[in-house]
N, CA, C and O atoms as a DFTB+ gen file, in Angstrom:
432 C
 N C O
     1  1      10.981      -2.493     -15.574
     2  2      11.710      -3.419     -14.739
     3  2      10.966      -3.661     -13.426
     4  3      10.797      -4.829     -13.077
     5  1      10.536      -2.724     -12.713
     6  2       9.577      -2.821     -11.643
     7  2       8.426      -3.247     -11.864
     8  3       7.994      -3.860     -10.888
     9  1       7.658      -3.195     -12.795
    10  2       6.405      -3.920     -13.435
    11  2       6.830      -5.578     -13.847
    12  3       5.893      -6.368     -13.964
    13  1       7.945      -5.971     -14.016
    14  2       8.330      -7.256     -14.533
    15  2       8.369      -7.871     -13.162
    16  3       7.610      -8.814     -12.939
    17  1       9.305      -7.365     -12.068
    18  2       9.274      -7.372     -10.571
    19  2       7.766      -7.894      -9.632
    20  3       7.775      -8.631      -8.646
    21  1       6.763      -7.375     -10.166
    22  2       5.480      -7.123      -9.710
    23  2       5.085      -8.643     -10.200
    24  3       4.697      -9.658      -9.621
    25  1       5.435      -8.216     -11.816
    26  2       4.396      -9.694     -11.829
    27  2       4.761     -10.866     -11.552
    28  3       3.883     -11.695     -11.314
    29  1       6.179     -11.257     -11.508
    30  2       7.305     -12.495     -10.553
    31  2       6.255     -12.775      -9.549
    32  3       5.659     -13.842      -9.404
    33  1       6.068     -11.427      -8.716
    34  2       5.946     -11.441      -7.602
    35  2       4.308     -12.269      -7.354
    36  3       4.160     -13.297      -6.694
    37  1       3.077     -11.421      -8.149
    38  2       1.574     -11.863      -7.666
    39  2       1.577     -13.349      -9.474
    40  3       0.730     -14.172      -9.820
    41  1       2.430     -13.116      -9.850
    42  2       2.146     -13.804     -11.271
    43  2       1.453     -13.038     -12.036
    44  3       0.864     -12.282     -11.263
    45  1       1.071     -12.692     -13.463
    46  2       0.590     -12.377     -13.994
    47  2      -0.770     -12.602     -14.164
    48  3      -1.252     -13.729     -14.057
    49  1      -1.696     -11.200     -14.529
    50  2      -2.750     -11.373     -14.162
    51  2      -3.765     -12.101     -15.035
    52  3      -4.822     -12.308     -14.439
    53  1      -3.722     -12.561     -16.334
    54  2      -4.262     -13.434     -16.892
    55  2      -3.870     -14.407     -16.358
    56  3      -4.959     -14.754     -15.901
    57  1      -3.046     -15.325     -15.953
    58  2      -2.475     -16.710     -15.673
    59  2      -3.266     -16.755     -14.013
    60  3      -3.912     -17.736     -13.645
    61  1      -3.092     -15.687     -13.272
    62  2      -3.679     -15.705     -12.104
    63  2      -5.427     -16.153     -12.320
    64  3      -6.141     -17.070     -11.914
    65  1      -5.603     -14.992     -13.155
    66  2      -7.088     -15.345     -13.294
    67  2      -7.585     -16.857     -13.834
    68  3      -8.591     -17.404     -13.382
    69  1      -6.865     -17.354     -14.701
    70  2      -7.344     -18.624     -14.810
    71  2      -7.200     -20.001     -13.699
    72  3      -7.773     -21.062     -13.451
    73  1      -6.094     -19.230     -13.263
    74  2      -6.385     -19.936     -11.903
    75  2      -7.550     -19.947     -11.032
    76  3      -8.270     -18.961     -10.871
    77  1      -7.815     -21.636     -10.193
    78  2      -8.930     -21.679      -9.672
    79  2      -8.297     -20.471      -8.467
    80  3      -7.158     -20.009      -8.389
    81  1      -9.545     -20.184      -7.583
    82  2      -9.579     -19.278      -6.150
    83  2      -9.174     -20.874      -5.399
    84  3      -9.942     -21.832      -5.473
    85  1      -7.836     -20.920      -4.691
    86  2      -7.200     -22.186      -3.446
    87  2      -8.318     -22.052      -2.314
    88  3      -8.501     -23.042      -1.606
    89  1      -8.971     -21.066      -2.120
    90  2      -9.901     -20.790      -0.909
    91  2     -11.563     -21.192      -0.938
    92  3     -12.345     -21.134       0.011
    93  1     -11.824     -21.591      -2.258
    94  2     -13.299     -21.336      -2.731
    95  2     -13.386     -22.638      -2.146
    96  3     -12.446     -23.401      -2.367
    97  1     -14.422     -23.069      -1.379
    98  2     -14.916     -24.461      -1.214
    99  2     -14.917     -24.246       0.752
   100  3     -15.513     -24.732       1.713
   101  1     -14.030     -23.389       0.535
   102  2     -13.660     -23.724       2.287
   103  2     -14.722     -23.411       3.384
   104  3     -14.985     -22.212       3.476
   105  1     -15.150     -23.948       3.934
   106  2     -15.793     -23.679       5.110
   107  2     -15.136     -22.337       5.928
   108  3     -14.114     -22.307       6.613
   109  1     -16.143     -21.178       5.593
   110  2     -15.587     -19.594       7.031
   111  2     -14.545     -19.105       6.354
   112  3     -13.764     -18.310       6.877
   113  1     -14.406     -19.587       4.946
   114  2     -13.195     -18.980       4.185
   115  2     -13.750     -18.005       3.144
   116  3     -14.480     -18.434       2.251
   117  1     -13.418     -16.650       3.230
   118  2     -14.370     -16.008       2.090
   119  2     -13.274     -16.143       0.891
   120  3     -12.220     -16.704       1.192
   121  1     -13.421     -15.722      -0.304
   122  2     -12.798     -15.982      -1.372
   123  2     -11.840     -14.602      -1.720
   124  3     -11.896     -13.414      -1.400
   125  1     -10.721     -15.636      -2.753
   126  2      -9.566     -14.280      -2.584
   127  2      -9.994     -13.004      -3.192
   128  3      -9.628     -11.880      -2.850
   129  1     -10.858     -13.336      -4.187
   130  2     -11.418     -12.006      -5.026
   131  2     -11.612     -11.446      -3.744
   132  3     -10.647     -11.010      -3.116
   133  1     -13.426     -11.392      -3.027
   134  2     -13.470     -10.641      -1.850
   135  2     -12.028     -10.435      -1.319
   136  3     -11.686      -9.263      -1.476
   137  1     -11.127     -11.161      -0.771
   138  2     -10.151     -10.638       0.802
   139  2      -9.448      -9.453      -0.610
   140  3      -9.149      -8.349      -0.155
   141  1      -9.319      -9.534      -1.389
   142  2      -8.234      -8.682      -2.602
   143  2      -9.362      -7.043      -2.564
   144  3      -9.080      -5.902      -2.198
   145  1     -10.284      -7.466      -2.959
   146  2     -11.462      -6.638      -3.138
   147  2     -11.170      -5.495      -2.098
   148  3     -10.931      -4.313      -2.348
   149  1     -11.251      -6.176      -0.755
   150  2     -11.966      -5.603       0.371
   151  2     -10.022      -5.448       1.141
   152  3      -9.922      -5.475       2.367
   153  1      -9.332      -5.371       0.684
   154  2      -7.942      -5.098       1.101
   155  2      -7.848      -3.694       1.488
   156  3      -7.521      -3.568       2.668
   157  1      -8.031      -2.612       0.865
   158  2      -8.174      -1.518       1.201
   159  2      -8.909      -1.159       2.685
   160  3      -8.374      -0.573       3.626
   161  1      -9.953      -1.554       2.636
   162  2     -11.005      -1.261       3.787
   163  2      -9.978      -1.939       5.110
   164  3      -9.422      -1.218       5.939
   165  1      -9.889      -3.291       5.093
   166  2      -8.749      -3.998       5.617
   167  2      -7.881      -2.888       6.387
   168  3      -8.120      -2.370       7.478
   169  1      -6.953      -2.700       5.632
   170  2      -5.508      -1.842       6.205
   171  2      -6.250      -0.739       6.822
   172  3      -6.198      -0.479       8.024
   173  1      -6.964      -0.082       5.929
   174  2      -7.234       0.884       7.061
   175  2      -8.580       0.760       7.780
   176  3      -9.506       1.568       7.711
   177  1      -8.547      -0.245       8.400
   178  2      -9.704      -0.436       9.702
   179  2     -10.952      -0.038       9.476
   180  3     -11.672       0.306      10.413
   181  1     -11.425      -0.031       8.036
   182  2     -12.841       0.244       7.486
   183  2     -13.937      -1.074       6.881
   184  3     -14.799      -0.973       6.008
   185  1     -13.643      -1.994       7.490
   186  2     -14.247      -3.047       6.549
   187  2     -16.201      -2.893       7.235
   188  3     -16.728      -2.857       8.347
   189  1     -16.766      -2.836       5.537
   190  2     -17.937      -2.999       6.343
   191  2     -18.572      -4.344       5.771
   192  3     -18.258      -4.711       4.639
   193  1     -19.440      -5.063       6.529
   194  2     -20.412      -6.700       5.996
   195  2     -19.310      -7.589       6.031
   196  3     -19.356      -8.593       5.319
   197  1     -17.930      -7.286       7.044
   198  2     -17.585      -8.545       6.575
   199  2     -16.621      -7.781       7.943
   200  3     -16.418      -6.592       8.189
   201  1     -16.122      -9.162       8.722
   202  2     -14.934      -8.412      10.159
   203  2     -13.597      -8.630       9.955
   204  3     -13.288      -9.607       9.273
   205  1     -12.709      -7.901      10.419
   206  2     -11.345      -8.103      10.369
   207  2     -10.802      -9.637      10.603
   208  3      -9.978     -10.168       9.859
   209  1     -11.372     -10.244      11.714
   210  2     -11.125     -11.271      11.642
   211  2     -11.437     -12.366      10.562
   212  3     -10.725     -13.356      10.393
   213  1     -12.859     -12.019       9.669
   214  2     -12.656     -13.093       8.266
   215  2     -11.742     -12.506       7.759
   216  3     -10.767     -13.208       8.027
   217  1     -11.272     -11.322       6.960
   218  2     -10.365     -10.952       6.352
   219  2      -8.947     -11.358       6.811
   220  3      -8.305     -12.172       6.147
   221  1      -8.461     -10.816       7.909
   222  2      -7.349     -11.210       8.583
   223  2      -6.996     -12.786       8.424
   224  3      -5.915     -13.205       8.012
   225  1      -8.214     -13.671       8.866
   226  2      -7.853     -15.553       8.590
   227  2      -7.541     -15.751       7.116
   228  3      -6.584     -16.490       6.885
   229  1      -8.284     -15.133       5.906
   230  2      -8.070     -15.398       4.441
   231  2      -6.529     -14.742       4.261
   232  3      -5.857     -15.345       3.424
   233  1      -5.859     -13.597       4.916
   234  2      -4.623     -13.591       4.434
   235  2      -3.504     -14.173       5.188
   236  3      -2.315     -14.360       4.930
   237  1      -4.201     -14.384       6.124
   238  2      -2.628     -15.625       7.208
   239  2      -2.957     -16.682       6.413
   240  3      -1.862     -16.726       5.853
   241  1      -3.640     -17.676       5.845
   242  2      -3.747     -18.894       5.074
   243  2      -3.375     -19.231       3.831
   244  3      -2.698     -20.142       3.356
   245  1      -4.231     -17.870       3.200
   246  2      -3.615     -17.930       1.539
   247  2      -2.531     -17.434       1.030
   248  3      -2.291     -16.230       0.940
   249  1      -1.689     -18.500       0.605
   250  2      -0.509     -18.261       0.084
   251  2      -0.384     -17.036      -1.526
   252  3       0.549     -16.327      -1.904
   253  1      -1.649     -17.245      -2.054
   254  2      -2.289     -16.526      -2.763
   255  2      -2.215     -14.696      -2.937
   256  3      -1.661     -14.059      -3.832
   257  1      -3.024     -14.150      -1.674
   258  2      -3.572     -13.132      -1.359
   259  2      -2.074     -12.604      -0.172
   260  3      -1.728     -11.422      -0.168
   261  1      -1.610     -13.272       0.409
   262  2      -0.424     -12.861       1.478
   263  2       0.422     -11.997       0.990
   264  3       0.982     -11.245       1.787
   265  1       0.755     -11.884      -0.618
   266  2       1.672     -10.888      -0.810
   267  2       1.125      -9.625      -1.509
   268  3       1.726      -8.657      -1.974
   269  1      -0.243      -9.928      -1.445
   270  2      -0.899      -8.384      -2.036
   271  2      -0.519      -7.523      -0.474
   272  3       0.284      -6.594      -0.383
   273  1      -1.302      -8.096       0.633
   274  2      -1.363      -7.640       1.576
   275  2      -0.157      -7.130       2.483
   276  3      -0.286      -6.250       3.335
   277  1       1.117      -7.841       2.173
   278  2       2.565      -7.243       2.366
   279  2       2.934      -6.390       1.660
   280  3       3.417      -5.339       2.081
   281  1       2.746      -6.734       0.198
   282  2       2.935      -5.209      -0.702
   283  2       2.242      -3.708      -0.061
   284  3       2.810      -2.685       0.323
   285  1       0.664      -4.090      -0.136
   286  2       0.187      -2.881       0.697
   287  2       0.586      -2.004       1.678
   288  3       0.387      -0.795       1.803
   289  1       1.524      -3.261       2.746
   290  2       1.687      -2.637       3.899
   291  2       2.783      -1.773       3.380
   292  3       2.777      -0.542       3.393
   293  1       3.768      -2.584       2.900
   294  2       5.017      -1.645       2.836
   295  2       5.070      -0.454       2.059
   296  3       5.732       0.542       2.351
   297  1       3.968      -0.669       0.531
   298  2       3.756       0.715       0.217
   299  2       3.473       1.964       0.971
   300  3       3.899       3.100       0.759
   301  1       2.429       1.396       2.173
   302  2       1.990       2.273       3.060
   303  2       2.792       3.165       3.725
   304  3       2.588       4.376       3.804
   305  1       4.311       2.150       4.516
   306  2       5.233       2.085       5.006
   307  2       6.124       3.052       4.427
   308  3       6.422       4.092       5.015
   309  1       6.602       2.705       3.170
   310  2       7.593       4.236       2.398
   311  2       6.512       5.121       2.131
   312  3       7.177       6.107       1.814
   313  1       5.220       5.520       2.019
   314  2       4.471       6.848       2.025
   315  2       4.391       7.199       3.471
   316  3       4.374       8.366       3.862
   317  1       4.344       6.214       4.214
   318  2       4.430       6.934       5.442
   319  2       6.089       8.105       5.487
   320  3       6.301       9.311       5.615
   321  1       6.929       6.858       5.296
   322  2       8.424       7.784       5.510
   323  2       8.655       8.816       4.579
   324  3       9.205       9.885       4.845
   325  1       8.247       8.492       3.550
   326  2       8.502       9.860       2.581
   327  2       8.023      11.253       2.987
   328  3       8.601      12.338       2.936
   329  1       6.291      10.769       3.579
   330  2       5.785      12.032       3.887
   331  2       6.637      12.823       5.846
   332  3       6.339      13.914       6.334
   333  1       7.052      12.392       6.100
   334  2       7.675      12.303       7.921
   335  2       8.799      12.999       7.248
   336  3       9.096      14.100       7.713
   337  1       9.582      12.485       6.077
   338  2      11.078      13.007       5.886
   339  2      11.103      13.929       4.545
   340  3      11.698      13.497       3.558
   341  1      10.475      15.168       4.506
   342  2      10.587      15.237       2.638
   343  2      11.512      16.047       2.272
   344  3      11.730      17.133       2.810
   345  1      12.184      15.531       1.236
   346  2      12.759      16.018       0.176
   347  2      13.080      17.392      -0.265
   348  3      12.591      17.929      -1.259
   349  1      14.056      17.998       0.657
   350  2      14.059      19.567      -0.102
   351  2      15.158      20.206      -1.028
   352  3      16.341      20.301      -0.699
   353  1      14.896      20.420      -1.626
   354  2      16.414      20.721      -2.796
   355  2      17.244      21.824      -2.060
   356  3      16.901      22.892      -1.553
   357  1      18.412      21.218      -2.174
   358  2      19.641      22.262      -1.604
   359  2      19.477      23.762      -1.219
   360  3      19.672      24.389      -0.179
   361  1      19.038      24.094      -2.482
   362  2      19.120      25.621      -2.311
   363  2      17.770      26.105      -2.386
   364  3      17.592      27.192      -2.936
   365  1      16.842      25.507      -1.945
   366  2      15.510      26.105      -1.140
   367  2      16.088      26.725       0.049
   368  3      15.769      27.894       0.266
   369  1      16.999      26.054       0.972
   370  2      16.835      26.584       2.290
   371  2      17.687      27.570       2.038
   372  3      17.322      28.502       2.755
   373  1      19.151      28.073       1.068
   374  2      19.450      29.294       0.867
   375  2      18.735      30.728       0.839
   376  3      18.618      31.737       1.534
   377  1      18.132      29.946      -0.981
   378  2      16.887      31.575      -0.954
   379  2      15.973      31.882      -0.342
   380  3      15.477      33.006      -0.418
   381  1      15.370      30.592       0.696
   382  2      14.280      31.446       2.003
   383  2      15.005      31.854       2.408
   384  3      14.850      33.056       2.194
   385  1      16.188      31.657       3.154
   386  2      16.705      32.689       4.092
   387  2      17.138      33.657       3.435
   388  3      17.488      34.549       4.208
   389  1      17.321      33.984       2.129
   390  2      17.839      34.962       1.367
   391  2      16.774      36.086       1.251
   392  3      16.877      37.313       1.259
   393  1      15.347      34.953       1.103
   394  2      14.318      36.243       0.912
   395  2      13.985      37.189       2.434
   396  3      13.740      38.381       2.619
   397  1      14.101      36.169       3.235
   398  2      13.605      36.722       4.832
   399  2      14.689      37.875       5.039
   400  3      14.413      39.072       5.119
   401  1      15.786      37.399       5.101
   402  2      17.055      38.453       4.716
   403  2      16.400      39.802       4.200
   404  3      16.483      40.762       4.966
   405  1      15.869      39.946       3.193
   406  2      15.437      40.701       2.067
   407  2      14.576      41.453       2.706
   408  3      14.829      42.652       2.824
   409  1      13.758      41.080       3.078
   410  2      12.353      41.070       3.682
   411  2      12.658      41.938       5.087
   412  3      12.217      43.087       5.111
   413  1      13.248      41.540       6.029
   414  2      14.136      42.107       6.800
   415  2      14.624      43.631       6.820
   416  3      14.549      44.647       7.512
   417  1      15.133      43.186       5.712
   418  2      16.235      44.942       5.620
   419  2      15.260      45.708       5.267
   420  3      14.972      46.732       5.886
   421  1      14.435      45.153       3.877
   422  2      13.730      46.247       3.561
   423  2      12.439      47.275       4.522
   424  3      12.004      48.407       4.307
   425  1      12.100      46.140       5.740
   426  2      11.304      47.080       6.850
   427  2      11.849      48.167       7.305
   428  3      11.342      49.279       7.454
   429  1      13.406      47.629       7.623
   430  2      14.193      48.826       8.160
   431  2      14.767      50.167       8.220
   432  3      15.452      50.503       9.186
């Protein structure tokens, strides 16, 4: 269901691919393959042979490439929060304190 979600979203990737690149021809416009390619480097402030600012202009323009680059972020966005807030099952925090408890008496 989330994979059906995905492809709504960028279209499917055969149908995409036969699509022409909307950017190819353009004057100072690099092409979506590259801005898709080089997305990674992008977000995290690593791009090399090519500057944030070409990258940055190919995804404010292309209607194309704009929602890889929102997807990214927000993935980024819930790994950020997941890792800040994690997940501990109920009764972890019982039996540590049960073992420290333990641990405790038995020095004594």
């Amino acid at each position: 269901m989330i994979f059906d979600g995905l492809k709504r979203l960028f279209g499917r990737g055969d149908e995409a691919a036969a699509q022409p690149d909307p950017c190819a021809g353009q004057p100072e416009m690099i092409s979506c393959k590259e801005a898709v390619t080089r997305l990674q480097e992008f977000v995290d402030g690593e791009l090399t042979g090519l500057t944030h600012e070409q990258v940055e202009a190919h995804f404010e323009v292309c209607t194309r490439c704009y929602p890889h680059l929102k997807m990214e972020q927000a993935f980024r966005q819930k790994v950020q929060t997941a890792l800040s807030q994690p997940e501990v099952p109920g009764d972890l925090r019982d039996r540590v304190l049960q073992l420290l408890t333990h641990d405790v008496e038995g020095e004594g």
